[in-house]
TORKE-740459 format. One record per atom (N, C-alpha, C): atom name; x, y, z. Coordinates in steps of 0.02 Angstrom, whole numbers, plus 50000, padded with zeros to 5 digits. Example, Ala and Ser with C-alpha at 12.3 -4.5 7.8 and 13.67 -1.06 7.14 Angstrom:
atomo/X/Y/Z
N/50660/49716/50390
CA/50615/49775/50390
C/50660/49835/50390
N/50642/49888/50354
CA/50684/49947/50357
C/50645/50002/50394
This chain:
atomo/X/Y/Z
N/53734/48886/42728
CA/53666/48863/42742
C/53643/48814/42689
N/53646/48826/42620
CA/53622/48784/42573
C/53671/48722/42584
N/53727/48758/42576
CA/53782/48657/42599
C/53742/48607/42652
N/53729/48634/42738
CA/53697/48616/42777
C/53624/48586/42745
N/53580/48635/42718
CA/53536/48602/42695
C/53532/48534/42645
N/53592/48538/42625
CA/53586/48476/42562
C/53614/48429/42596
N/53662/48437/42662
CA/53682/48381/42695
C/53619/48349/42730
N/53597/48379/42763
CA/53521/48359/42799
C/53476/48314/42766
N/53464/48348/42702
CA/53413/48306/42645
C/53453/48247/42616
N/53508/48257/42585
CA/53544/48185/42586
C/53543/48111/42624
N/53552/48138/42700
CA/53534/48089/42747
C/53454/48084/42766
N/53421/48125/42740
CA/53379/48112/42751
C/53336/48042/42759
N/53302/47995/42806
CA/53269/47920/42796
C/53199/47913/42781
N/53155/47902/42722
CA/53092/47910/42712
C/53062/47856/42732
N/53012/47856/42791
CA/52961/47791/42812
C/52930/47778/42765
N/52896/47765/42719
CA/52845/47749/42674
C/52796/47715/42737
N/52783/47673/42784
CA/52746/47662/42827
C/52685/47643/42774
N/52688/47619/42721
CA/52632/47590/42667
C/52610/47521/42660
N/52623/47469/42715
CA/52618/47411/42695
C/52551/47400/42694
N/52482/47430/42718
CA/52412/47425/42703
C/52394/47437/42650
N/52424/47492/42608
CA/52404/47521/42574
C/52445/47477/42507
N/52497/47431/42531
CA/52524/47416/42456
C/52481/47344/42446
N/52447/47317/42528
CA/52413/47262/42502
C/52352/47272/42459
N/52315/47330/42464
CA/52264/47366/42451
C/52272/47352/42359
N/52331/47386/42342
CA/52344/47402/42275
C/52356/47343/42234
N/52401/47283/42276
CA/52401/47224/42264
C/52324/47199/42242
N/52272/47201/42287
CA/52208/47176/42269
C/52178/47195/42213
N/52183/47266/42206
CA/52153/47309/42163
C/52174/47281/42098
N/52250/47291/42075
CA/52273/47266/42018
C/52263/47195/41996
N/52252/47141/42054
CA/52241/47087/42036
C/52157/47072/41978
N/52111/47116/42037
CA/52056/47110/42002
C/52025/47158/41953
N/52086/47190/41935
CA/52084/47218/41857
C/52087/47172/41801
N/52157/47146/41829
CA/52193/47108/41800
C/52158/47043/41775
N/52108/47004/41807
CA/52060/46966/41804
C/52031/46991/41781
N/51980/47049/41777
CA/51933/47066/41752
C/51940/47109/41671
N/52001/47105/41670
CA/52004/47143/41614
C/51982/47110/41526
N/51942/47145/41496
CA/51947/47117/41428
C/51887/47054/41435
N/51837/47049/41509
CA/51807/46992/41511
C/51745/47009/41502
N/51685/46974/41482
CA/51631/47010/41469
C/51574/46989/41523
N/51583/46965/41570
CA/51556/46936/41626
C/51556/46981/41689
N/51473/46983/41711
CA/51514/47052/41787
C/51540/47029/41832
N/51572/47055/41882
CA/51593/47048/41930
C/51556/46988/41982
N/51502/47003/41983
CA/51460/46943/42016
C/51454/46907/42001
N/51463/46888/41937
CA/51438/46842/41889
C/51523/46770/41908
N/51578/46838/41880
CA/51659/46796/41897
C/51656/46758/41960
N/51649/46819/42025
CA/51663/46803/42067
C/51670/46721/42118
N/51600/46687/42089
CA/51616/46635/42111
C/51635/46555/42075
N/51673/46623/42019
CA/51701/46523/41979
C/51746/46515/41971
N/51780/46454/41976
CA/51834/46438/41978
C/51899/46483/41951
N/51872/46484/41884
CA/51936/46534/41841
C/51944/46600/41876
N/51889/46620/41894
CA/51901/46697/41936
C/51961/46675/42014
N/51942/46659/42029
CA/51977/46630/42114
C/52038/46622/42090
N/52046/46574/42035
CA/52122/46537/42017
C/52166/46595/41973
N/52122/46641/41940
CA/52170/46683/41906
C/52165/46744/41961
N/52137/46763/41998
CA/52130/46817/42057
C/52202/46805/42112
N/52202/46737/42124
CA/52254/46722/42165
C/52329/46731/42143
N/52324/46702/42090
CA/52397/46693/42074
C/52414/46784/42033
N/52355/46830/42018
CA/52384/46889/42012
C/52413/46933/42069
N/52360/46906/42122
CA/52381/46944/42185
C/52465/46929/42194
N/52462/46868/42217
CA/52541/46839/42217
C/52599/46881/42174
N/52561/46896/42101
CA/52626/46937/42057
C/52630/46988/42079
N/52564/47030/42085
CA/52559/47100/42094
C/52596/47119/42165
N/52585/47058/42220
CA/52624/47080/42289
C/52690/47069/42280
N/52726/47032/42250
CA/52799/47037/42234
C/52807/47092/42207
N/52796/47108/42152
CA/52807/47176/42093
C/52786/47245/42136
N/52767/47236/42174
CA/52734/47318/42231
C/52807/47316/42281
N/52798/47240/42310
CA/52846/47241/42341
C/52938/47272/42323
N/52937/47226/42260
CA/53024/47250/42211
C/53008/47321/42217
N/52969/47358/42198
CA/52973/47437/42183
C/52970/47447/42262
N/52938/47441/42281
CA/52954/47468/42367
C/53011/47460/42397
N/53034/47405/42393
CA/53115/47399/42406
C/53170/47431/42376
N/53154/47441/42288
CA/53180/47481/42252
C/53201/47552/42262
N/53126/47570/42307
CA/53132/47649/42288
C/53178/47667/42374
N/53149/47626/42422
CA/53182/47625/42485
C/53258/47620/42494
N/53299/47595/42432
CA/53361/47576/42425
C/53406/47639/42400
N/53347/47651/42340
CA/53361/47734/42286
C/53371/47799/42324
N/53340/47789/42386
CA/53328/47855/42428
C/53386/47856/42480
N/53411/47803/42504
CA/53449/47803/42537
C/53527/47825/42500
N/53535/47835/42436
CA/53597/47822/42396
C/53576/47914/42340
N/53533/47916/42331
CA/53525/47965/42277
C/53443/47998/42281
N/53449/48041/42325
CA/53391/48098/42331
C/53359/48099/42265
N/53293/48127/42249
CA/53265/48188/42200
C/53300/48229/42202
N/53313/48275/42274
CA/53327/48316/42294
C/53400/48336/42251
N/53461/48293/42245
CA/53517/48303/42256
C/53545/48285/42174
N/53509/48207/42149
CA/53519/48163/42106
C/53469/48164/42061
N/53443/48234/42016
CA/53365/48235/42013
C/53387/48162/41928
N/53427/48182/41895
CA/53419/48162/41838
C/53447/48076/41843
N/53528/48082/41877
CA/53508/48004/41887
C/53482/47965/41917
N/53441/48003/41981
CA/53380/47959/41989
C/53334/47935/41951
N/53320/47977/41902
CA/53247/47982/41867
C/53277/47928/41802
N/53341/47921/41786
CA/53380/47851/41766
C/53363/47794/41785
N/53383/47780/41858
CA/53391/47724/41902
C/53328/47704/41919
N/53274/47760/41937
CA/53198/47735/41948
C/53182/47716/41886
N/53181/47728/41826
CA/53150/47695/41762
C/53171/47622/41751
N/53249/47645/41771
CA/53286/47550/41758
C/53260/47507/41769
N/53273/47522/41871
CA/53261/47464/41933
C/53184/47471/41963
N/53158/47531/41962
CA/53069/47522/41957
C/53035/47507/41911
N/53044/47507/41837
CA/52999/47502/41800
C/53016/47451/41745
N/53072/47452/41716
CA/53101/47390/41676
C/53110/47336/41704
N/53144/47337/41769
CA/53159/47260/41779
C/53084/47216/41801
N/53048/47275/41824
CA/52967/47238/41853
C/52934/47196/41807
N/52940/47251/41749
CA/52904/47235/41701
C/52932/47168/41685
N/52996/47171/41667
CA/53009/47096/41636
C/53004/47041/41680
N/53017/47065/41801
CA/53000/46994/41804
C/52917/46983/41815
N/52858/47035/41799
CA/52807/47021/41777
C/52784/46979/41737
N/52830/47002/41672
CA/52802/46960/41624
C/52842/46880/41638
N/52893/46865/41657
CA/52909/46818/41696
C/52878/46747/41725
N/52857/46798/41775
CA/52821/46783/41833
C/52753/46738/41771
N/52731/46789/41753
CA/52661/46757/41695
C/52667/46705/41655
N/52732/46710/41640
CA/52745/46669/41591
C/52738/46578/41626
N/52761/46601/41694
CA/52777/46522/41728
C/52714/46523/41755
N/52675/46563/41778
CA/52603/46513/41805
C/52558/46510/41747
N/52559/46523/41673
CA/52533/46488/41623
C/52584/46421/41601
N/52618/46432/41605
CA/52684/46342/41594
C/52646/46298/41615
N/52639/46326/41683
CA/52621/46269/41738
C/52530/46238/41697
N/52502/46274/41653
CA/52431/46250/41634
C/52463/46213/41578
N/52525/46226/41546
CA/52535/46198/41466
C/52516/46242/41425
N/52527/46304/41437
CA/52521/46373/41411
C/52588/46406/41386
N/52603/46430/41327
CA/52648/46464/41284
C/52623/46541/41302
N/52646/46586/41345
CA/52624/46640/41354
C/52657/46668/41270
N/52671/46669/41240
CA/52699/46682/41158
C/52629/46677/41115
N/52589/46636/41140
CA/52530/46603/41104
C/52454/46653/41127
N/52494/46664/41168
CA/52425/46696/41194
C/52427/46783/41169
N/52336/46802/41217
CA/52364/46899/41181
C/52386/46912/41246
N/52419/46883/41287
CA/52439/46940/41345
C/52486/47005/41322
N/52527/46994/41279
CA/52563/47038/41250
C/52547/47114/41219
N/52475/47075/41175
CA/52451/47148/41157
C/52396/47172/41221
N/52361/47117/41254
CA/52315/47142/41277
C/52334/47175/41363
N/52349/47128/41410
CA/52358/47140/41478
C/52415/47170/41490
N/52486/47171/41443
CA/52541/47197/41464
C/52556/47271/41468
N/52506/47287/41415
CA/52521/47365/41432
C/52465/47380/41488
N/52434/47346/41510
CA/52390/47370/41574
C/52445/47346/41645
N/52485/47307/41637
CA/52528/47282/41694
C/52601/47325/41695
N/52614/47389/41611
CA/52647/47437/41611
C/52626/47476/41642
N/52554/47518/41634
CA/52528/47583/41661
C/52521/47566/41757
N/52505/47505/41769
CA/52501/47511/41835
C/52576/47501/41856
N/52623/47493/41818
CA/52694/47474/41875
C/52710/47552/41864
N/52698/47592/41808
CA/52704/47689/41807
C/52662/47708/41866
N/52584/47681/41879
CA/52561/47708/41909
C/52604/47706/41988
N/52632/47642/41991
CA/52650/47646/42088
C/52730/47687/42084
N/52770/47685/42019
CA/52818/47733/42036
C/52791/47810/42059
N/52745/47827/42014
CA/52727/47898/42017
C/52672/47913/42090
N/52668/47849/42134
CA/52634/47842/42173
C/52686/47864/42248
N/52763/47824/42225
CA/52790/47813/42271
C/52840/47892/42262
N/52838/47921/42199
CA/52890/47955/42195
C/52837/48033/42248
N/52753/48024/42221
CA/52709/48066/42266
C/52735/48083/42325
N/52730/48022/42369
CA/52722/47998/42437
C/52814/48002/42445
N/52857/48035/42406
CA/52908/48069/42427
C/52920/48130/42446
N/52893/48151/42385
CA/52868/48247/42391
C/52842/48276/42461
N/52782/48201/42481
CA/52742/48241/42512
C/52783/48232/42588
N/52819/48173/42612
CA/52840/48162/42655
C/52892/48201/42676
N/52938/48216/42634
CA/52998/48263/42629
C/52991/48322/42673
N/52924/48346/42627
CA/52887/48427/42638
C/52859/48409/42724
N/52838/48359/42727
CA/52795/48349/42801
C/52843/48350/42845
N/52901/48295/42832
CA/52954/48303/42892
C/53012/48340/42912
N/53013/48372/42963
CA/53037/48416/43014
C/53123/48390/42988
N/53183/48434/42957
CA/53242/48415/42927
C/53291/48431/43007
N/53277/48381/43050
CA/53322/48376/43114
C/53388/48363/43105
N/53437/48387/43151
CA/53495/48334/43137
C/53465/48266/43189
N/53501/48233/43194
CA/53512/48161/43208
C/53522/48171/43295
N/53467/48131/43333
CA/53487/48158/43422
C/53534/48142/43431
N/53583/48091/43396
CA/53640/48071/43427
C/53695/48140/43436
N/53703/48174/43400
CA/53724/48233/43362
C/53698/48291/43381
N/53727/48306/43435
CA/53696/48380/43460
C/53755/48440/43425
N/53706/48461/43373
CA/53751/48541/43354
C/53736/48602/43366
N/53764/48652/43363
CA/53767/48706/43359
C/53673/48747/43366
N/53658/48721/43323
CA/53582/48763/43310
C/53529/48704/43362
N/53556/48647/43399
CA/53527/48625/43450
C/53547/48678/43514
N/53590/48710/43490
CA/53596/48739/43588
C/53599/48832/43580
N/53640/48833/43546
CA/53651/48909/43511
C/53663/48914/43462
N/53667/49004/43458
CA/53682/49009/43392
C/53745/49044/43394
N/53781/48988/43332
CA/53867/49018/43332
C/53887/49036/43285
N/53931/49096/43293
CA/53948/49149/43243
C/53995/49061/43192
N/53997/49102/43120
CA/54006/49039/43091
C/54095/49080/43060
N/54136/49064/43064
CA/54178/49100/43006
C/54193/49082/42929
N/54249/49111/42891
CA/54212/49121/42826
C/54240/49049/42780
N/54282/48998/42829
CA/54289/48941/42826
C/54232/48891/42843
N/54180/48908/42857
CA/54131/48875/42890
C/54132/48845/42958
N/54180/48844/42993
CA/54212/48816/43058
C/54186/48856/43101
N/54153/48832/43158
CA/54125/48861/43200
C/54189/48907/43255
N/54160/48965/43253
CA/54212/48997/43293
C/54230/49004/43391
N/54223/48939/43410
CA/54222/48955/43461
C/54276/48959/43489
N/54275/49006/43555
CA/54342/49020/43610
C/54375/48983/43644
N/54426/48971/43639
CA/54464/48933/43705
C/54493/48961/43752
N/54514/49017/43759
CA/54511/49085/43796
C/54460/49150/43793
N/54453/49173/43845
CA/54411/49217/43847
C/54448/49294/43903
N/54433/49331/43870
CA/54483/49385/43912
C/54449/49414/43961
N/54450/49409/44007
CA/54414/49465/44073
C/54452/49511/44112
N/54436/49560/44108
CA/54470/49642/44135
C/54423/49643/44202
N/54471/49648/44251
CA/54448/49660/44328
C/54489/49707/44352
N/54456/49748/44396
CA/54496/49805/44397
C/54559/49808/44424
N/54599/49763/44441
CA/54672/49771/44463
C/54709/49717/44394
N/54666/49676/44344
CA/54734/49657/44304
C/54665/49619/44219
N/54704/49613/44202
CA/54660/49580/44129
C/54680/49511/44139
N/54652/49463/44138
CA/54651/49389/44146
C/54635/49334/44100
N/54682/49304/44044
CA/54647/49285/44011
C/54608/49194/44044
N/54542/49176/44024
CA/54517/49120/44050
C/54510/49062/44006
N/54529/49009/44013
CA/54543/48975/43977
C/54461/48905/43984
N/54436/48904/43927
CA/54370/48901/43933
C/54345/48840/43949
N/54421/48788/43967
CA/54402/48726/43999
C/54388/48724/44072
N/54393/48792/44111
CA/54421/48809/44169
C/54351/48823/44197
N/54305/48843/44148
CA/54229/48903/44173
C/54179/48856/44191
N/54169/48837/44245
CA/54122/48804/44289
C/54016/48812/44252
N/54017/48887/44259
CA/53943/48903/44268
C/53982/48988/44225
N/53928/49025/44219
CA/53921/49067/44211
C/53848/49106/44198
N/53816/49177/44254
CA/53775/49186/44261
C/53772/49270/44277
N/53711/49270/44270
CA/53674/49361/44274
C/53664/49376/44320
N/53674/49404/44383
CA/53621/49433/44416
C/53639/49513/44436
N/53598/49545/44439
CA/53584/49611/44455
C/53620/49685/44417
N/53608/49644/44352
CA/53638/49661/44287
C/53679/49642/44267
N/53719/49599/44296
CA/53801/49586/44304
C/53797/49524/44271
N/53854/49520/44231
CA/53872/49433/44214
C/53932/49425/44244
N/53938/49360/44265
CA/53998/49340/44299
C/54016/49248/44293
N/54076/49246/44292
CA/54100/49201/44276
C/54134/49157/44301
N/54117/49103/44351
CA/54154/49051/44380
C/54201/49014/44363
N/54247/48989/44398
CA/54296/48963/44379
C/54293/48883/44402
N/54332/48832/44387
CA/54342/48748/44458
C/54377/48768/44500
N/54429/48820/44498
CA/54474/48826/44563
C/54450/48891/44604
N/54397/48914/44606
CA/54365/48972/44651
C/54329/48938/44696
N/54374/48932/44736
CA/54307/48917/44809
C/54267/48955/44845
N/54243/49013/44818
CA/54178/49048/44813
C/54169/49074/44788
N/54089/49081/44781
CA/54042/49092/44721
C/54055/49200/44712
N/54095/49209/44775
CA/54125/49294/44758
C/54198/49289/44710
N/54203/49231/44730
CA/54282/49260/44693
C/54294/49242/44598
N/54194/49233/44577
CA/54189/49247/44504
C/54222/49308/44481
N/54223/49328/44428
CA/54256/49364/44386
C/54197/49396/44362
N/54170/49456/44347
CA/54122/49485/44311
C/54166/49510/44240
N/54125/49531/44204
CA/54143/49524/44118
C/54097/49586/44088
N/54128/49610/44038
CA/54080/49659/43987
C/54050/49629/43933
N/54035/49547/43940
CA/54025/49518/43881
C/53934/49494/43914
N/53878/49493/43863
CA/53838/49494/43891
C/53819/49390/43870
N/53791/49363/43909
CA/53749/49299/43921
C/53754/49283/43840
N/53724/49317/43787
CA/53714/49315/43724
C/53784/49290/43694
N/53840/49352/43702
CA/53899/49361/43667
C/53918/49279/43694
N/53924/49261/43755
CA/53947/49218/43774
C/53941/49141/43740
N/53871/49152/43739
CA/53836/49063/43720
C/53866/49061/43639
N/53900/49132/43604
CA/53887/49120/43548
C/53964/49083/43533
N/54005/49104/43603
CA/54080/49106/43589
C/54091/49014/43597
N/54068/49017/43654
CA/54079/48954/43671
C/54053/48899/43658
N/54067/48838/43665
CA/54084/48764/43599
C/54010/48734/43647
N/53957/48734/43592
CA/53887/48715/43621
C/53909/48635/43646
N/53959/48609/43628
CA/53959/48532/43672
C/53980/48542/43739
N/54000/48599/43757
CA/54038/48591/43834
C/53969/48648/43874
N/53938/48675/43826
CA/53918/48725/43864
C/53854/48728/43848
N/53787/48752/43896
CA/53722/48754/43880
C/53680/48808/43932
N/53659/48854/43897
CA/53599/48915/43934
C/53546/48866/43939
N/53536/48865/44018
CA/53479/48835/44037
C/53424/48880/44038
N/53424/48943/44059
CA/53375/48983/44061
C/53412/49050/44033
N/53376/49117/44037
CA/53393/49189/44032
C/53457/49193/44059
N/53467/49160/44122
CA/53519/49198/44166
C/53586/49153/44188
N/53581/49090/44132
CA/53619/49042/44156
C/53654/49006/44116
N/53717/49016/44107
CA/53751/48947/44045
C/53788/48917/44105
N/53797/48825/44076
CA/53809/48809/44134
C/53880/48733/44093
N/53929/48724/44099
CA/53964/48682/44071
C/53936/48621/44087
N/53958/48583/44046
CA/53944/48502/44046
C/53981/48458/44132
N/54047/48479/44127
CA/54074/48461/44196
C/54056/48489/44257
N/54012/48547/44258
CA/53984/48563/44313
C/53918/48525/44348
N/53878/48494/44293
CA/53823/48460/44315
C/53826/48406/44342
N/53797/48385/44410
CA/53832/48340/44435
C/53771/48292/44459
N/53722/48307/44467
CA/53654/48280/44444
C/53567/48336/44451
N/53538/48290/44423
CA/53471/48345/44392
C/53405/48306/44428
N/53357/48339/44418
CA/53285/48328/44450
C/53240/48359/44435
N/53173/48333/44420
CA/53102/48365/44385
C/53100/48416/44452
N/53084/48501/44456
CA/53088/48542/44465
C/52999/48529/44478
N/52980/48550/44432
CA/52902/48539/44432
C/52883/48494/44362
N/52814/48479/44298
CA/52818/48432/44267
C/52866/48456/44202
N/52902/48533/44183
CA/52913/48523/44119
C/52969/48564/44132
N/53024/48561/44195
CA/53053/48591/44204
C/53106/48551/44242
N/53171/48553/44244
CA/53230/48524/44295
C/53271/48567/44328
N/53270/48546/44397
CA/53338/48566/44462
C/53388/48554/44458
N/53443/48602/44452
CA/53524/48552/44426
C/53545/48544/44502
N/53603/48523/44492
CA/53650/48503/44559
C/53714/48512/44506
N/53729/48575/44537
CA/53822/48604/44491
C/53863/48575/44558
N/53921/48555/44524
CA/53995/48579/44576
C/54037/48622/44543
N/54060/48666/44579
CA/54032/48679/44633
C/53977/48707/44652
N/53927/48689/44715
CA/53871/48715/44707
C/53880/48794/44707
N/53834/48825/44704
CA/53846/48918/44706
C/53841/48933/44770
N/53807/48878/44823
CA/53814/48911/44914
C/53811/48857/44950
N/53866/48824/44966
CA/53855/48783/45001
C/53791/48750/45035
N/53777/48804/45073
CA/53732/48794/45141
C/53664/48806/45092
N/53602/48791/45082
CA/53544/48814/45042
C/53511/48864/45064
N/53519/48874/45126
CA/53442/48927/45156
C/53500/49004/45144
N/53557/48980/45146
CA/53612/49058/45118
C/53594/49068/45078
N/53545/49057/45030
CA/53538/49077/44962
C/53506/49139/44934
N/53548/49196/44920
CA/53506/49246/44917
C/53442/49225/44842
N/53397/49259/44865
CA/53327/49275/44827
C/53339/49270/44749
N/53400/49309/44725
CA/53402/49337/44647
C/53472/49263/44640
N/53478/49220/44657
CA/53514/49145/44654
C/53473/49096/44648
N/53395/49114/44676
CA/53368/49053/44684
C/53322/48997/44625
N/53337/49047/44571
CA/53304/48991/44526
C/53362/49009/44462
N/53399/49019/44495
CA/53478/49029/44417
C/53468/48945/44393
N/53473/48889/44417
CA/53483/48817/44409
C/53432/48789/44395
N/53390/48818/44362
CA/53309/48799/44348
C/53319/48792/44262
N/53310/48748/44244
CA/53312/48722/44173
C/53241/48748/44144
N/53234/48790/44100
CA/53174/48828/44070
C/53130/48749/44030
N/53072/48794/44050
CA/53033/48721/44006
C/53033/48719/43915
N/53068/48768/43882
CA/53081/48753/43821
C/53137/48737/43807
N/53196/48736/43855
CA/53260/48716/43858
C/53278/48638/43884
N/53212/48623/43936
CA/53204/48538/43949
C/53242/48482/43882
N/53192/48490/43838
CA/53192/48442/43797
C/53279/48439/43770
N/53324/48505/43741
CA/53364/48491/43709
C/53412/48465/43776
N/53404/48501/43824
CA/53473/48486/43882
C/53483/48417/43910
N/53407/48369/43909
CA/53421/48306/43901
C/53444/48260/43859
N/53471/48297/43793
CA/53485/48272/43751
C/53552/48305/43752
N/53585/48356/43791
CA/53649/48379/43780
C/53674/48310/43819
N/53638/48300/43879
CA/53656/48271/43928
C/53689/48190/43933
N/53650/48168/43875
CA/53632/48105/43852
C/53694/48098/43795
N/53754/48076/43800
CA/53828/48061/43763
C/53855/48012/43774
């Protein structure tokens, strides 16, 4: 279980779905960044030149530098969890989130003061604005590393729909190799001989009137099943959830038997097996007539068994 679990979280893919929120921060930092260390209010900046011209070109840094760490951390997650990689992550995020920003920050600063005939060397950005352009590039790691925690914890650790396993259809005894134990024979005792069944062979298999019984492809009727001491349960657990699926209480039904399906009513489906279980429909006794009824909590995964 813990192996499974760490495989799951490994692959795990985090949306960040933040691009409002990183323009947001972009703005914010810009007009810190402007405003910082100035003794003029806000109303006062707002409409002069130097405010607009240094407002703009911070936004510009600050949306690259939000951006590098967003890409950064989107890259980090894909290659090395918290979860898995706690320490050399917490390496690699300091490196590639927070050192390299910083320097093409200061960079970045350095060339749109050039461009005035400005020696950023000459100036106090160094003592004054840089450690304010440190604490906010800490602030969006510890922002982004948040909005990991919290996402992680929020999202549902699925496997992948492509990938229908085991705990999508049943539950299978596991052995002490981890290899799922399923049957390729199955033994059935009828009262004139023991038979073993070979589990590519089992059409349908179903309950009725206490009884489980077990179809075959070469029985051309639905009497000449085989009944079993193994109950619906024992069964789903034996057999290989890709070939095989309990549609309801009273019904596992193989993959090669389904031969097409139909909305039943809105949250429920009608199969069509071959072989059908009675030819003729109105033959259908009473305790047959909804065996092929896909349960409405079983809908969702069997369209997805279905779907290969």
């Amino acid at each position: 279980m813990e192996d499974r679990a760490e495989r799951v979280h490994h692959h795990l893919q985090i949306a960040y779905n933040d691009y409002p929120i990183r323009i947001f921060l972009a703005l914010i930092a810009s007009h810190i960044m402007v405003m910082y260390n100035e003794t003029d209010t806000f109303f006062e900046a707002l409409f002069t030149m130097s405010y607009f011209r240094g407002f703009v070109a911070s936004f510009v840094i600050a949306s690259i530098i939000i951006w590098y760490v967003y890409r950064t951390t989107v890259s980090l997650d894909k290659r090395y969890s918290w979860h898995r990689h706690t320490l050399l992550r917490l390496i690699l995020q300091t490196g590639r989130g927070l050192a390299l920003p910083a320097i093409l920050a200061f960079l970045l600063v350095a060339i749109f003061l050039r461009m005035y005939g400005i020696n950023i060397l000459e100036t106090e950005y160094l003592r004054q604005d840089y450690p304010l352009v440190l604490l906010m590039l800490l602030s969006i790691n510890l922002y982004y590393f948040g909005l990991y925690c919290f996402l992680v914890l929020k999202k549902p650790t699925v496997p992948d729909q492509k990938i229908l396993t085991a705990e999508d259809n049943v539950a299978t005894p596991i052995k002490a190799n981890n290899e799922p134990a399923h049957k390729e024979t199955i033994i059935v005792t009828t009262p004139r001989e023991t038979v073993p069944v070979n589990t590519d062979d089992i059409v349908y298999i179903y309950r009725v009137n206490e009884g489980v019984f077990i179809r075959l492809k070469n029985m051309k009727d639905i009497n000449e099943s085989y009944q079993t001491n193994y109950s619906l349960k024992d069964l789903e657990g034996l057999l290989d959830p890709s070939k095989f699926f309990r549609i309801n209480r009273q019904m596992i039904v193989s993959f090669q038997s389904v031969s097409a399906f139909r909305p039943e009513s809105a949250k429920t489906l009608l199969l069509t097996l071959n072989p059908e279980m009675f030819p003729v429909k109105k033959d259908t006794p009473a305790e047959y007539q909804r065996l092929t009824i896909v349960s409405e909590n079983r809908t969702p995964r069997f369209k997805l068994w279905m779907d290969r």
